[in-house]
Wavefront OBJ file of the C-alpha trace (Angstrom):
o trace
v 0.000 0.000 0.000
v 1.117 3.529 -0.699
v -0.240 6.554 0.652
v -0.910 9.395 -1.885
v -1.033 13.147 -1.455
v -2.547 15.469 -4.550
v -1.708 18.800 -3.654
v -2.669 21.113 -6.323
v -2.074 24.806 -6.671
v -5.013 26.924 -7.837
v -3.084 30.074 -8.587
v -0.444 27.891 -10.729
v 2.233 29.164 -7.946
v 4.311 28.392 -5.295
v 5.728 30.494 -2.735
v 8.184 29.532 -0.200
v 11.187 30.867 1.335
v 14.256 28.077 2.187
v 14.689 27.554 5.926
v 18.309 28.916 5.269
v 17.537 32.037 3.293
v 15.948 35.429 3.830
v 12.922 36.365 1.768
v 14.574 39.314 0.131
v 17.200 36.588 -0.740
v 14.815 35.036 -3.417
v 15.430 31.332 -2.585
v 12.508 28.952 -2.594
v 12.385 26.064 -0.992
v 11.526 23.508 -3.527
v 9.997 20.488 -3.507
v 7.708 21.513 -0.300
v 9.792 19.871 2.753
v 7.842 17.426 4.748
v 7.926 19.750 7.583
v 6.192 22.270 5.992
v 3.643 20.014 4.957
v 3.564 18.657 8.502
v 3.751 21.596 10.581
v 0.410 22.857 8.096
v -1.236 19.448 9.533
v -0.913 20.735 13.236
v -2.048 24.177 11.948
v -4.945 22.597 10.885
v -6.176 20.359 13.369
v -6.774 23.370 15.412
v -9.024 24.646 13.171
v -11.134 21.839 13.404
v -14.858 22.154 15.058
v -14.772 18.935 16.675
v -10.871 18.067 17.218
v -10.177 14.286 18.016
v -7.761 13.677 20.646
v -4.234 14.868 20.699
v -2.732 11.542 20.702
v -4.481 10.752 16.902
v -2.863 13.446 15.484
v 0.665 12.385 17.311
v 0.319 8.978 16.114
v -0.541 10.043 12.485
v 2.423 12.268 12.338
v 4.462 9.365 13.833
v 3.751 7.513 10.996
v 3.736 9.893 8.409
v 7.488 10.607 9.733
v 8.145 6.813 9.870
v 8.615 6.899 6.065
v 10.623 9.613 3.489
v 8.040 10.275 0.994
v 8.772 10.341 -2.981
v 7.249 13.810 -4.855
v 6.549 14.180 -8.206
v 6.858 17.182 -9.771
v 4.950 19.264 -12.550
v 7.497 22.003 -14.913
v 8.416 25.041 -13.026
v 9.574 28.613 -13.717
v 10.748 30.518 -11.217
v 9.372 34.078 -11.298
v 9.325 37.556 -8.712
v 7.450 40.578 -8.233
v 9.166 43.988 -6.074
v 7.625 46.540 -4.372
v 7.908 48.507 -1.606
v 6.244 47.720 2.078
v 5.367 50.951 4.684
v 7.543 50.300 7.497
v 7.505 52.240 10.647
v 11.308 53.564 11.928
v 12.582 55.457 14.454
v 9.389 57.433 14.429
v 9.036 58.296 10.853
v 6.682 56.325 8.263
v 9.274 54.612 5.786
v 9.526 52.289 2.564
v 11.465 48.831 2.470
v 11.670 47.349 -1.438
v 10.601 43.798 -0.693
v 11.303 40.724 -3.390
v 8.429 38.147 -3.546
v 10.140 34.717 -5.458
v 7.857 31.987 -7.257
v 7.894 28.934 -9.211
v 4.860 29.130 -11.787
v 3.739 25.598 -11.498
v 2.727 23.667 -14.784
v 0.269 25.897 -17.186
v -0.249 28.027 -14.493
v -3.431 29.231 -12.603
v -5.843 26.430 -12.742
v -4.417 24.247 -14.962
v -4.673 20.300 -14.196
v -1.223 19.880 -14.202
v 0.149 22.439 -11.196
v 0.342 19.577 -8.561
v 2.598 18.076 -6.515
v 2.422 14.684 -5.938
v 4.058 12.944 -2.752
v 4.161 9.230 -1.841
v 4.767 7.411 0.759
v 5.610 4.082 -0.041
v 4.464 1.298 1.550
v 2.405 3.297 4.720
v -0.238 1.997 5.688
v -2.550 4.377 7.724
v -5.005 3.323 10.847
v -8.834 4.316 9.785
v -8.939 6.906 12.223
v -5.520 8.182 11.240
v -6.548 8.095 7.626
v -10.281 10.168 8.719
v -8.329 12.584 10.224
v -5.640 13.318 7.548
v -8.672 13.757 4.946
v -10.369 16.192 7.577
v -6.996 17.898 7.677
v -6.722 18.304 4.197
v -10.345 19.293 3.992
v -8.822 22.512 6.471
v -6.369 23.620 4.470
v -6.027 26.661 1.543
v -2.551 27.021 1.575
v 0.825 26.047 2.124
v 3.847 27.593 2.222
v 3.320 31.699 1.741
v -0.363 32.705 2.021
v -0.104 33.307 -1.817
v 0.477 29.595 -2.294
v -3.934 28.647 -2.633
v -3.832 25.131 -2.570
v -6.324 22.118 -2.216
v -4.830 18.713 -1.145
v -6.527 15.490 -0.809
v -5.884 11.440 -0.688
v -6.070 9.819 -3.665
v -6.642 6.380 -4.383
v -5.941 6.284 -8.225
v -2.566 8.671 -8.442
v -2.072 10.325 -11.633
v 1.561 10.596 -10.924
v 3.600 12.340 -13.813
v 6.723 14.798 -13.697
v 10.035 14.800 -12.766
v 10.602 12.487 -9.313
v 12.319 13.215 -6.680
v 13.382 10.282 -3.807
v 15.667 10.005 -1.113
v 19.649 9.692 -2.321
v 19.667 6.339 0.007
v 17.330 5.005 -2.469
v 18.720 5.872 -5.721
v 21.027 2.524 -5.905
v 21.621 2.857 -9.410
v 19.567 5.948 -10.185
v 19.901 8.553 -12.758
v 19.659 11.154 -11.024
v 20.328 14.655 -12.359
v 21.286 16.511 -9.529
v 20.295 16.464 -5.384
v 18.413 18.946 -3.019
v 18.393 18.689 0.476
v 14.522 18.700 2.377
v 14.170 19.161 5.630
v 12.532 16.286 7.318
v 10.762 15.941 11.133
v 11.881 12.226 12.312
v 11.207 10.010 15.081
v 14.824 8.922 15.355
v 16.491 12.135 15.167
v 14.139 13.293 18.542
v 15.017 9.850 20.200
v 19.234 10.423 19.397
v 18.692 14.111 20.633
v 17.186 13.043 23.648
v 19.960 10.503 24.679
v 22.698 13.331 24.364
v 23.630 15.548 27.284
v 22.971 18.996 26.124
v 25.550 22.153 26.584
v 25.527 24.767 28.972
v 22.957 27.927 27.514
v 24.317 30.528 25.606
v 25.058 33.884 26.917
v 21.652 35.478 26.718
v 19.766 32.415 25.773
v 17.461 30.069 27.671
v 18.060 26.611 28.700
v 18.069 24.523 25.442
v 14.678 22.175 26.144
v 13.758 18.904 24.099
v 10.248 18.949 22.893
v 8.733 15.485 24.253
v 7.672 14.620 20.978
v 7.597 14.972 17.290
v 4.292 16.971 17.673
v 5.396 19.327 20.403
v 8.544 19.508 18.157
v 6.125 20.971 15.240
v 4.139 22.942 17.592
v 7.007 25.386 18.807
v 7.262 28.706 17.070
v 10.411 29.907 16.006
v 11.048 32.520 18.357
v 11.701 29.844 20.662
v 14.364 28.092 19.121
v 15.982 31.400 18.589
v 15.320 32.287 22.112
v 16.638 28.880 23.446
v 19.854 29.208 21.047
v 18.944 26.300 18.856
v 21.191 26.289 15.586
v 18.814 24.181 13.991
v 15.106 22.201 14.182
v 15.491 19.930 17.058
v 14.089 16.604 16.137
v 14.347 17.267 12.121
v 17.273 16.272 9.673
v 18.185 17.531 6.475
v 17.935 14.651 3.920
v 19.474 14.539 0.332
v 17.050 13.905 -2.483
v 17.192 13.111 -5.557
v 15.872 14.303 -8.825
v 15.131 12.293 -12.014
v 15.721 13.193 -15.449
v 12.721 15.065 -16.149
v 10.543 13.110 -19.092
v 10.438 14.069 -22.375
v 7.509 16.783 -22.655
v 4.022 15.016 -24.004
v 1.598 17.187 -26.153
v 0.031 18.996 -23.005
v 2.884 19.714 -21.269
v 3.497 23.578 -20.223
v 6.778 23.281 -21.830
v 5.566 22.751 -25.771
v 5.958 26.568 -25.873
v 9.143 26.973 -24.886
v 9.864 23.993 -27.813
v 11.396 25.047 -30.930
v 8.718 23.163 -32.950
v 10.527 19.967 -33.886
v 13.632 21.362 -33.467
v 14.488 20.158 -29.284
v 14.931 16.734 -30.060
v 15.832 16.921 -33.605
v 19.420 15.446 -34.739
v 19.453 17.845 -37.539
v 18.088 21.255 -35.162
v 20.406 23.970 -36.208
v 21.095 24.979 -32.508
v 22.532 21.516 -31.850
v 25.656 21.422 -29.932
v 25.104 25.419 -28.922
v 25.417 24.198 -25.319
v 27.418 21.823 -23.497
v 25.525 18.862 -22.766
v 22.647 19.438 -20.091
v 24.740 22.876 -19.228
v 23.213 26.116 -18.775
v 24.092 28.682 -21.337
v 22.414 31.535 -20.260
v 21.996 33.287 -17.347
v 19.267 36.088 -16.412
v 19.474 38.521 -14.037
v 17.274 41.487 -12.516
v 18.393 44.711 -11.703
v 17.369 46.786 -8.359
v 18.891 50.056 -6.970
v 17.451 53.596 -6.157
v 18.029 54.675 -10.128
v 17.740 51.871 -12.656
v 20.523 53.361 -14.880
v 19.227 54.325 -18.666
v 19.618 52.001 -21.265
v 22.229 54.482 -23.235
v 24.288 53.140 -20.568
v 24.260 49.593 -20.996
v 28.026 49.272 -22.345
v 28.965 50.349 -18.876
v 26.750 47.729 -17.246
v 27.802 45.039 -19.509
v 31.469 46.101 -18.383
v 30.435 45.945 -14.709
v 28.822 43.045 -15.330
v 32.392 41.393 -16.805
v 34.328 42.909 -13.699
v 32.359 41.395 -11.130
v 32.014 38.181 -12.282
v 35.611 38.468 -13.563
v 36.322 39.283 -9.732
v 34.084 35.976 -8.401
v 35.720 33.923 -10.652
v 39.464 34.644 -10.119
v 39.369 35.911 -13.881
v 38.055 32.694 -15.343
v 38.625 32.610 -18.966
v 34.308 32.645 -19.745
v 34.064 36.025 -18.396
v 37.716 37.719 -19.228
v 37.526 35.725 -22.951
v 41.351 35.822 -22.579
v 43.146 32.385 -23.112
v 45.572 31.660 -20.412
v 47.502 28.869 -22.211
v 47.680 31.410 -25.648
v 49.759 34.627 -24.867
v 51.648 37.330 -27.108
v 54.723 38.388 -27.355
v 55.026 40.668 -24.061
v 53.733 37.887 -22.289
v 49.508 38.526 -22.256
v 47.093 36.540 -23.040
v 44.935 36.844 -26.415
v 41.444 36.994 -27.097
v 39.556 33.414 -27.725
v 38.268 32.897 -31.079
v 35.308 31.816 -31.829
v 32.811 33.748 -29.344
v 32.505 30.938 -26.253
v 33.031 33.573 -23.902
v 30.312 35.699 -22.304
v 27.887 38.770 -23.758
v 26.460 40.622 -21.220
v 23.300 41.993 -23.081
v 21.124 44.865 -20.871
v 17.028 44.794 -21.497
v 14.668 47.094 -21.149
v 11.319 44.909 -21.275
v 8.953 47.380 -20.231
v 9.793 50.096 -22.630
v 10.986 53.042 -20.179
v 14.169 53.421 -21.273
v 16.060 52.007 -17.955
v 17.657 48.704 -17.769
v 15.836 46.598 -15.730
v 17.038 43.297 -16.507
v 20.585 41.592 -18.143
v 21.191 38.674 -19.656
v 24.681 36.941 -19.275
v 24.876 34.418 -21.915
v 27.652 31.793 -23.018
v 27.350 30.223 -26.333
v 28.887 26.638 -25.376
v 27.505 26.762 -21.417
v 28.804 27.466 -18.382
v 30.736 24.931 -16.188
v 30.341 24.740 -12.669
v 33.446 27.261 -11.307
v 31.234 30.021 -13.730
v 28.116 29.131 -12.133
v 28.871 29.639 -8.849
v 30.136 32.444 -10.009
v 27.046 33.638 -11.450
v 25.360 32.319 -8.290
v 27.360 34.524 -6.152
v 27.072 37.729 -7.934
v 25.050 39.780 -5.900
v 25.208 43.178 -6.787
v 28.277 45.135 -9.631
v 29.200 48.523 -8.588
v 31.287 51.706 -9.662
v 31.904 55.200 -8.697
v 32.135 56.018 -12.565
v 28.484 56.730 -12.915
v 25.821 57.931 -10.803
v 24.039 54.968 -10.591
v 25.897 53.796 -8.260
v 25.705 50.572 -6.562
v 23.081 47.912 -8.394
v 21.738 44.497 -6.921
v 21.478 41.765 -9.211
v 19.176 39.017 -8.671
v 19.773 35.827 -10.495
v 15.888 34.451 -11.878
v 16.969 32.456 -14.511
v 19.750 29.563 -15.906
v 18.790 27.531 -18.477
v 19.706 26.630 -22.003
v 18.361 28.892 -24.581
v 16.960 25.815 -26.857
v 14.487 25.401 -23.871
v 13.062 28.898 -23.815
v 12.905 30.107 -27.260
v 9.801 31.026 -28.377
v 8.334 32.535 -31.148
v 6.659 36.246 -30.538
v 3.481 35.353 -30.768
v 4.001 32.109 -28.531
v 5.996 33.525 -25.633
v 5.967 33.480 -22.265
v 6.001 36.677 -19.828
v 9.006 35.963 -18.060
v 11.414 34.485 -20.511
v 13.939 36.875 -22.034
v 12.755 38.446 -26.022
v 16.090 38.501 -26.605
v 16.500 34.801 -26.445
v 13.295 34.953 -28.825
v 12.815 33.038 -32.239
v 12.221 35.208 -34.960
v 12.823 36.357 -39.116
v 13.251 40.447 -38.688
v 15.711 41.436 -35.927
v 15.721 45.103 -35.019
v 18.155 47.148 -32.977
v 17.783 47.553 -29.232
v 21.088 49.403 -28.568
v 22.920 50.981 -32.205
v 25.118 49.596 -33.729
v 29.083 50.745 -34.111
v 30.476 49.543 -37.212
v 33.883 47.999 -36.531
v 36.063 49.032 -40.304
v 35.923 52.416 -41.746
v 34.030 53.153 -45.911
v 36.236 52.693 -48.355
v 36.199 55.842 -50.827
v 35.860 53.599 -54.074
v 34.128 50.386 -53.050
v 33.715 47.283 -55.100
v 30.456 45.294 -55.224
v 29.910 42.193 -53.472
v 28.545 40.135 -56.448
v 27.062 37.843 -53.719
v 25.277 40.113 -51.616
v 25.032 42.799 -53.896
v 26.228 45.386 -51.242
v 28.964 47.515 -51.550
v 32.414 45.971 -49.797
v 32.743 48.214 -46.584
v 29.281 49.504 -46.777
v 27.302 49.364 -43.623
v 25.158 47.122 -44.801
v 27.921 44.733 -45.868
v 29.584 45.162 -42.390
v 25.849 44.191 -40.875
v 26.507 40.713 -43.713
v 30.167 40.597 -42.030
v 29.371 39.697 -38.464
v 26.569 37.548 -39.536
v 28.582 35.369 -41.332
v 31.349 35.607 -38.768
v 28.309 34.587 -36.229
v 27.297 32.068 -38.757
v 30.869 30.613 -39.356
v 31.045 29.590 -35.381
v 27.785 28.213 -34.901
v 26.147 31.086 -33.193
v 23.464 31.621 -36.378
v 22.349 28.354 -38.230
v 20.020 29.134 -41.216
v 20.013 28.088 -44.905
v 19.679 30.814 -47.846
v 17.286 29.661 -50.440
v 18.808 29.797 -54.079
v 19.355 33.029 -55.642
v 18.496 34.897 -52.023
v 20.352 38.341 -51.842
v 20.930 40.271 -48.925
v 19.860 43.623 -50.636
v 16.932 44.949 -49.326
v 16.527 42.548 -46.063
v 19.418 44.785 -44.382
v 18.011 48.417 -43.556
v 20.996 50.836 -42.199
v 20.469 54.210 -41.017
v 21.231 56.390 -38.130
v 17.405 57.940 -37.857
v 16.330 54.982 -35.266
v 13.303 53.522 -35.553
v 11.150 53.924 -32.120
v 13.843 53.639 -29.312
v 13.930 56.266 -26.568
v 17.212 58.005 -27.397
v 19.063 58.940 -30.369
v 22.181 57.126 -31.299
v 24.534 59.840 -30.083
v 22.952 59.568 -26.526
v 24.660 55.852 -26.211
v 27.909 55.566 -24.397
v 30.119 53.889 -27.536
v 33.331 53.280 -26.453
v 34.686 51.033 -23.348
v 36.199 52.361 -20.533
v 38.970 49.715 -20.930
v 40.054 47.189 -23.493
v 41.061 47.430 -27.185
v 38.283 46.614 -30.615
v 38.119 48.024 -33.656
v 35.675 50.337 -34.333
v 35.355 53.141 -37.522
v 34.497 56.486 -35.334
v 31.762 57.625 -32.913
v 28.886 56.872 -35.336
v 26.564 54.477 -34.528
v 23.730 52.897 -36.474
v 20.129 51.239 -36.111
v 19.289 48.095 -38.181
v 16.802 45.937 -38.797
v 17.087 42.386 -40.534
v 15.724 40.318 -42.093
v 16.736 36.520 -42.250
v 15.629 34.140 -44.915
v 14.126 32.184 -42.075
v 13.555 32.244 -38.230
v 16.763 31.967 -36.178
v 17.239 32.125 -32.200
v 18.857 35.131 -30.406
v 20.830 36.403 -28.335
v 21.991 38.703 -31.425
v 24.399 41.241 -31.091
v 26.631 42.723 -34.238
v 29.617 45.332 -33.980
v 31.841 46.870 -32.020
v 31.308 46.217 -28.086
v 28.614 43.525 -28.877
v 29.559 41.599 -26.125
v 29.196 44.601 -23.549
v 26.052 45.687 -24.532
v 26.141 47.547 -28.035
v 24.646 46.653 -31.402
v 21.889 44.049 -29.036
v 18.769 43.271 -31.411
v 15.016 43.113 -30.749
v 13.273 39.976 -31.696
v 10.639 42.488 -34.064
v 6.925 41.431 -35.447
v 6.629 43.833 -37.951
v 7.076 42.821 -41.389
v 10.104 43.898 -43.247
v 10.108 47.495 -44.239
v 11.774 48.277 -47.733
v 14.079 51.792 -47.689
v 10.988 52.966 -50.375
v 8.453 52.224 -47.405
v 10.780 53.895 -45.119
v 10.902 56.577 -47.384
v 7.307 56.996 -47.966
v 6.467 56.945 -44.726
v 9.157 59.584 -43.765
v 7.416 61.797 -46.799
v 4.011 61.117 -44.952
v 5.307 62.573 -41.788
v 6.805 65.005 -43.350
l 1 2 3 4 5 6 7 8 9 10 11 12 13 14 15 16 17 18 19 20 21 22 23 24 25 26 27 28 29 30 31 32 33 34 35 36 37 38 39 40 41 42 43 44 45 46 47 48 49 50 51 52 53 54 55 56 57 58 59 60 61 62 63 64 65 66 67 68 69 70 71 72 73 74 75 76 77 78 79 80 81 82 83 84 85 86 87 88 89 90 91 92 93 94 95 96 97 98 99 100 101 102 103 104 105 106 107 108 109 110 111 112 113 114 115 116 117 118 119 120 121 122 123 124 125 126 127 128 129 130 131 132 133 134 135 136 137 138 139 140 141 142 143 144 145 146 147 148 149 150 151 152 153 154 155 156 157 158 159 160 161 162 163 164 165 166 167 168 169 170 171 172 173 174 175 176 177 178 179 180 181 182 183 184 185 186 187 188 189 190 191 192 193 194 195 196 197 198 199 200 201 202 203 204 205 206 207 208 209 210 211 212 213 214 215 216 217 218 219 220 221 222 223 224 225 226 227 228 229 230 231 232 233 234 235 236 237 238 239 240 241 242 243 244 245 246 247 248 249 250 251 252 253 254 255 256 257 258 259 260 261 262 263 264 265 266 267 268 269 270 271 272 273 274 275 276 277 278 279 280 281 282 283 284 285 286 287 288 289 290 291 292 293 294 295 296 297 298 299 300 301 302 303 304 305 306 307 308 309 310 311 312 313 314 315 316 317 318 319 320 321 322 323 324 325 326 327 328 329 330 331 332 333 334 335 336 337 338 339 340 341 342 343 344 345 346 347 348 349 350 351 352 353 354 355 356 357 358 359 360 361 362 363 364 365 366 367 368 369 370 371 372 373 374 375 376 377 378 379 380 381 382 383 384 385 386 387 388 389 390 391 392 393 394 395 396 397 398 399 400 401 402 403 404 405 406 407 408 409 410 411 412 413 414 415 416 417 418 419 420 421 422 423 424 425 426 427 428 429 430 431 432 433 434 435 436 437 438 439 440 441 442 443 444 445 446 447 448 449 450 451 452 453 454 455 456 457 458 459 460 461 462 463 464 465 466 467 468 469 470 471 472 473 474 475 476 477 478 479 480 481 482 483 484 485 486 487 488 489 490 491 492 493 494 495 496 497 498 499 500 501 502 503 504 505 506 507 508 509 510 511 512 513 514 515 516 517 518 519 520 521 522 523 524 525 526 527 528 529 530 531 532 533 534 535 536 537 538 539 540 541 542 543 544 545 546 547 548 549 550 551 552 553 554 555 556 557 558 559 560 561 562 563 564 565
């Protein structure tokens, strides 16, 4: 016999803060820890009109903790909101910015397939213990945060799907992707605590006291622990699960939009070996501070961006795209070919004109020293600007094959510029990296001008092209005239080229002047971003738009500039 848990989410979310972490911190505690879900039974039960005796529910939870229970988990996406909370301080009405962290749960809010599943195999539960765990379900509308509306029940017939997660001592020859640790109330861990002889108090603190049992245990508030000096949950244990490869997503599962249409499992998907195997290549992280800084300045966040993560790392070679093992003649090392090191690409998704989020992203993955790197970054800083000090709050690593989309398909919440799309427009101009040439030849290819701005636009894409970064076919007798618009007018950003910063405050590039450009393209078919072209690309210049508007001819452009006109 196995006893089974539905707990389904009714908002599609989950809110939870780690028993380690602050809220502000943006952790979640994930899957729900048994003593969560435990310490929302005893919650319960006196809520109840007509409570049974204490010693059912003690015996229920000494059974439920008898046995580490399996979960099975629906697709997540981990999400925030900010705002700002009226405090009360030294006798003047104040505002504290407060982070609320989520995991959107399946297709969301009230979708069949937000629910948690937990097992507990081979528990078998007393009638009355059973009749009271359905009247405690029956109680409950939440767990975890308030925000977390929930409905559990027993099920007899378990529709269990997902990814699983089981304890590590089970997983004898698992394949496992990767372990989380969940704290756990058990019987044992009271009965060892008990036989110990406990220190002396702490200065300041109470006399440490052993709950009797597993319910008292559950039943103390946390104040009390502090106040007694307890470093951790008396009579709970921190066990190491383990997660299963997640299965292969069926035709209803929430992640078919994230799917490149065919292209996630094909052998012949143009974006195949993009990322190291099962590695994350990109990296997303939101900005906070008392002045989001504009988006003219995103070279100089991309550059703080490099510094700090430069400074986490000890300078791996990812961030500082400088080969250790390849040096020049004085001695320092040169560039990497072939564009595996980072960009550091600002957004601005809601159209102000500040940066509000930035997306770190490495075209063959990151390996584990650059993720905890990336993990560790908490805020970049400079005294060159007056924006001061920024926090940065890591919402998102995954690989970019999971979470392109097209426009009209994607998700709030996933980066555009990770988008799938035909016509590319500029985000931040563009600085062209060679100077005109006075007489130029014709490209009999392209049928652009050698040196033209246009043709330097054809340049990086077939540099981009050449290392695997773009993957699309040309049909026959497909020309790149008219599907590359050039011109230094802008098309509907906030500032005018000249307003950008365009040169880095350190490090070498070529660039041909001050100028900078817009452009829009248009590709014979729908490629994946990140897409950046020219000089500084990989600090935050010459970043493209995923764009929905059809391609607009230099004659339409023209027209329509006689209209206004």
């Amino acid at each position: 016999m196995t006893l089974n848990l539905k707990i389904w989410f009714l908002a599609g979310r989950y809110h939870a803060t780690d028993w380690n972490h602050q809220v502000n911190e943006g952790v979640l505690e994930w899957p729900p820890s048994p003593w969560r879900l435990y310490r929302t039974f005893v919650f319960s039960y006196y809520r109840l009109p007509e409570r049974p005796d204490r010693s059912v529910l003690l015996g229920l939870l000494e059974r439920l903790s008898s046995v580490l229970p399996h979960y099975y988990l629906p697709p997540t996406a981990q999400g925030h909101t900010r705002h700002y909370m009226p405090v009360w301080k030294e006798g003047e009405n104040c505002k504290t910015l407060v982070f609320d962290t989520f995991l959107a749960l399946g297709n969301g809010a009230g979708s069949e397939d937000a629910v948690i599943w937990m097992t507990w195999p081979g528990l078998v539960l007393s009638e009355s213990h059973r009749r009271l765990l359905a009247q405690l379900c029956e109680r409950i509308s939440y767990l975890g945060r308030a925000e977390s509306w929930a409905e559990l029940s027993i099920q007899d017939q378990p529709s269990l799907g997902g990814q699983k997660a089981f304890p590590l001592l089970e997983a004898v020859g698992g394949t496992g992707t990767h372990t989380v640790k969940v704290l756990v109330p058990m019987q044992e861990e009271l009965a060892k605590l008990k036989s110990q002889t406990l220190p002396p108090p702490k200065r300041g603190k109470a006399r440490y006291k052993i709950p009797q049992d597993i319910l008292s245990a559950l039943e103390l508030d946390i104040g009390d622990w502090h106040r007694q000096g307890w470093s951790g949950i008396p009579g709970a244990r921190w066990v190491a699960y383990i997660l299963n490869d997640p299965p292969k997503q069926s035709e209803s599962s929430p992640r078919k939009g994230f799917s490149l249409a065919g292209e996630q499992q094909s052998e012949s998907s143009p974006r195949k070996g993009f990322s190291l195997a099962g590695e994350p290549a990109f990296a997303r992280f939101a900005l906070s501070g008392n002045v989001l800084p504009k988006l003219t300045r995103a070279l100089s966040i991309g550059e703080r961006f490099r510094e700090a993560l430069m400074s986490w790392s000890k300078g791996h070679v990812l961030f500082s795209g400088r080969d250790p093992e390849n040096l020049d003649d004085t001695g320092n090392p040169l560039p990497v070919q072939g564009h595996p090191h980072c960009w550091y690409l600002s957004e601005d998704v809601d159209g102000d004109g500040f940066i509000d989020h930035v997306l770190v992203y490495a075209a063959k993955g990151f390996d584990e020293k650059a993720l905890k790197a990336l993990r560790d970054l908490k805020k970049v800083w400079s005294n060159e600007t007056s924006e001061g000090e920024l926090q940065t709050i890591l919402i998102q690593l995954g690989r970019v094959k999971d979470y392109a989309t097209t426009l009209e398909s994607r998700i709030p919440g996933v980066s555009p510029l990770i988008a799938k799309a035909t016509t590319w427009r500029s985000l931040t101009p563009m600085v062209l990296p060679r100077h005109f040439k006075r007489n130029p030849k014709l490209d009999p290819a392209s049928q652009l001008l050698i040196d033209s701005p246009e043709h330097q636009v054809l340049s990086q894409i077939r540099c981009l092209r050449k290392h695997d970064l773009l993957k699309f076919s040309e049909p026959p007798g497909w020309t790149w005239k008219n599907h590359i618009l050039v011109t230094q007018e802008g098309f509907d950003g906030l500032y005018p080229w000249y307003a950008y910063q365009r040169l880095r405050q350190k490090g070498n590039g070529s660039h041909a002047g001050n100028k900078a450009y817009w452009v829009e393209i248009t590709f014979p078919e729908a490629i994946v971003g990140p897409l950046a072209l020219g000089y500084a690309a990989h600090f935050g210049l010459g970043v493209f738009m995923p764009c929905l508007k059809k391609w607009q001819t230099t004659s339409e452009v023209l027209s329509a500039d006689e209209k206004i006109g």
